[in-house]
C-alpha positions in Angstrom: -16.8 -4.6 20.0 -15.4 -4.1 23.7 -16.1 -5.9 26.3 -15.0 -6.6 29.9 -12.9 -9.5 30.5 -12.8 -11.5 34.4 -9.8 -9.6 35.2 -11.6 -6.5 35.1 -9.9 -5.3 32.0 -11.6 -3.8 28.5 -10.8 -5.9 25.5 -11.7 -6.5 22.3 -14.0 -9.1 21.1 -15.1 -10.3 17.6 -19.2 -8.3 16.6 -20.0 -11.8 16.1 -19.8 -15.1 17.8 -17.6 -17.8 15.9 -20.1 -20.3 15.3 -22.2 -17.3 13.9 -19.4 -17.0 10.8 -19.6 -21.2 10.9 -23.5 -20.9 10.1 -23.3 -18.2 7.4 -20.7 -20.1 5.4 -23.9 -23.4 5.8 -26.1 -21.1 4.9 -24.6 -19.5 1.7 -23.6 -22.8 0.5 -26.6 -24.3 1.1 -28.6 -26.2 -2.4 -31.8 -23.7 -1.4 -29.6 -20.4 -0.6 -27.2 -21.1 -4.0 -30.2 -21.5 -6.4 -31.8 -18.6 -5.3 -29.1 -16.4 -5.5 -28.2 -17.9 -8.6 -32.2 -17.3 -9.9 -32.0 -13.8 -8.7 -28.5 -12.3 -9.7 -27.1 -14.9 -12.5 -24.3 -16.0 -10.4 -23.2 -18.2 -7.7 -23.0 -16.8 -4.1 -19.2 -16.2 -2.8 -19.1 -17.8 0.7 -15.7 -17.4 0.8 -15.5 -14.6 3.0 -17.5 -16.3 5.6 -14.9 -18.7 5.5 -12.4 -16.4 6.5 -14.4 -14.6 8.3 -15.0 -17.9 11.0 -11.2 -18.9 10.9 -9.8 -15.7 11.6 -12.5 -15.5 14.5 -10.9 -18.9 15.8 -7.5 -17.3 15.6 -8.2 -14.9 17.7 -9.9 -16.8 20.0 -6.8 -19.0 20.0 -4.1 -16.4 19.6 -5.2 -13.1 20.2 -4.0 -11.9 17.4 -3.6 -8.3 15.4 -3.8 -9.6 12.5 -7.1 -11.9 12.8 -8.2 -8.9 14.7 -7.9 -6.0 11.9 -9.2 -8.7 9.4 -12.4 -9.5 11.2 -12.9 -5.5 11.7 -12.4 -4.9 8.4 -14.4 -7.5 6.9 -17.3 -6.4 9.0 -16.8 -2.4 7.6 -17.0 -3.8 4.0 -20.0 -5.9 4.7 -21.3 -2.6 6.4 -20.4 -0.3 3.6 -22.1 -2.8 1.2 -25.6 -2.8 3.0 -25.5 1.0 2.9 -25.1 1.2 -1.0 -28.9 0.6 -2.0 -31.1 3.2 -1.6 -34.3 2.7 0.2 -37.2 1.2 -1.9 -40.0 3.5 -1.1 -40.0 7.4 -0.2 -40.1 8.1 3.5 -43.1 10.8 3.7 -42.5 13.7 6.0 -45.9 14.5 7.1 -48.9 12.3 7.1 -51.2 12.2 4.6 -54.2 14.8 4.8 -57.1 12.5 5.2 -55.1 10.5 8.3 -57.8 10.7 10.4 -60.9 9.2 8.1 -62.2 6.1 8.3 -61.4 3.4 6.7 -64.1 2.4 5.1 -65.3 5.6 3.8 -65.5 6.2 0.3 -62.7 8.8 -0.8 -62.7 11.1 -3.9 -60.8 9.0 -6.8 -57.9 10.9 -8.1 -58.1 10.3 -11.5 
């Protein structure tokens, strides 16, 4: 993300604050978040990235560095990537239905 520093000057900053990274590594190892991923997929949640995710964010702030820099980008790409992998639950119509403008509480023919 680019943003405008007090000098005037266009420089990059991290998508999200630090203390954003901070709270998704509580949140992921949280008793509450681990048993309900562990309920719904089997396994324990990897928080690690989070992790890694907040101390490179600190290195940058600290350092400015590339390297904390091209980390943080790419971690955000492959958490991107990994949201756009499942397909949508329910089929997007394209026209609305006939009977749109009807009542609700009129009695419509049963398809049967």
């Amino acid at each position: 993300m680019l943003a405008m520093d007090q000098s005037g000057k266009i420089s990059w900053r991290p998508p999200r604050g630090c203390d954003d990274y901070w709270s998704e590594f509580k949140h992921c190892k949280s008793l509450r978040n681990r048993f309900h991923h562990y309920y719904t997929y089997g396994t324990s949640p990897s928080c690690q990235q989070w992790k890694e995710d907040y101390h490179n964010c600190r290195e940058w702030e600290k350092h400015r560095g590339t390297e904390s820099k091209e980390a943080l980008q790419r971690s955000e790409r492959n958490r991107l990537a990994e949201q756009r992998k499942f397909t949508p639950v329910w089929k997007l119509r394209q026209d609305p239905p006939r009977d749109w403008h009807m009542p609700l509480n009129q009695e419509k023919p049963q398809d049967s």
